[in-house]
C-alpha positions, -999 to 999 in steps of 0.1 A, spaced: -114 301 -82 -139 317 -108 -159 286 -108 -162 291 -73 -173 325 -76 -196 318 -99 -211 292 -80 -216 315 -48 -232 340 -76 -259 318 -89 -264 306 -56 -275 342 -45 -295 342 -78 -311 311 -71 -323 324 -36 -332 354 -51 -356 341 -77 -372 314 -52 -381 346 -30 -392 366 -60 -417 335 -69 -429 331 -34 -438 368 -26 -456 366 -59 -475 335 -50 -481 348 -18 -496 381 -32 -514 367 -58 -522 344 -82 -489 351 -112 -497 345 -146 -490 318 -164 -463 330 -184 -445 348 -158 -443 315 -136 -429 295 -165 -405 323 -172 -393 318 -131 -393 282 -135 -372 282 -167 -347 308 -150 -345 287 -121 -337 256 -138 -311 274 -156 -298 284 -125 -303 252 -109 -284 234 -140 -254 253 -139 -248 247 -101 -247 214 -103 -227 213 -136 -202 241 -113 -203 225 -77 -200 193 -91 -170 198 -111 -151 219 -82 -159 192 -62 -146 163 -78 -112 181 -87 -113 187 -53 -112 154 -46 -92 140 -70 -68 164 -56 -73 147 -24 -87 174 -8 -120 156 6 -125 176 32 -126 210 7 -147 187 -19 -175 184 7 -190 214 6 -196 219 -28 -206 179 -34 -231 186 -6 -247 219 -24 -252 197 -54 -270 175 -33 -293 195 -14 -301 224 -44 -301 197 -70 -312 164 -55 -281 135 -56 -273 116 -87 -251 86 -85 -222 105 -94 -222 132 -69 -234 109 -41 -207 84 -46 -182 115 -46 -197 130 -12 -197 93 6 -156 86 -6 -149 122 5 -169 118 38 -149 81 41 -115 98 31 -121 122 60 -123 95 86 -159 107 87 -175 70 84 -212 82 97 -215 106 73 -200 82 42 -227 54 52 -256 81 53 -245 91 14 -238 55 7 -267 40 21 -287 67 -2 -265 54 -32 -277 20 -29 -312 28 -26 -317 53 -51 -293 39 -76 -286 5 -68 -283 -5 -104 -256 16 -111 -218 14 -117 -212 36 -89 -235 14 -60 -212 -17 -78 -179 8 -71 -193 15 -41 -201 -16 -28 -159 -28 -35 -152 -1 -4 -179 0 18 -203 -26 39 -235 -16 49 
């Protein structure tokens, strides 16, 4: 529950920052330094919501609790872009769910974007494109 908190937190943060840096570009030009200091506080930010929404979600789902894990696999996603891991995660919970559309959407983007990997070979043993 506190990594859950947490996670709504720097979520907030996150949206707060991206609106501070967007006002600012949109008034004027900021200075060097203060955009690298925004950029290094959003990757921060950015780092430890995937490291949180990852984590809740895969206990989530090793809990079997696919449809719970799908939210917070998904935030990883979309704030942080998909690694192998989380998309492989986010397809089996979508496929646990009887949610097949979905699971080939997150699969499909498995195999191309990491179709080297172990979990596109893991992911090939349970699903057919």
């Amino acid at each position: 529950a506190a990594k859950q908190e947490e996670l709504k937190a720097l979520l907030a943060d996150l949206m707060v920052y991206e609106k501070k840096l967007r006002d600012h570009k949109a008034g004027a030009a900021l200075m060097p330094a203060a955009e690298r200091r925004y950029k290094e506080i959003e990757a921060q930010i950015v780092g430890r919501i995937k490291l949180y929404g990852y984590e809740i979600g895969h206990e989530l789902y090793n809990d079997a609790e696919y449809e719970a894990a799908i939210p917070y696999l998904h935030t990883v996603c979309d704030v942080c872009g998909g690694d192998a891991d989380t998309l492989y995660f986010l397809a089996r919970s979508y496929q646990r769910s009887g949610d097949d559309t979905n699971a080939g959407v997150y699969f499909t983007q498995l195999f191309t974007e990491y179709p080297d990997s172990d979990r596109a070979e893991m992911a090939h043993q349970v699903w057919s494109e």
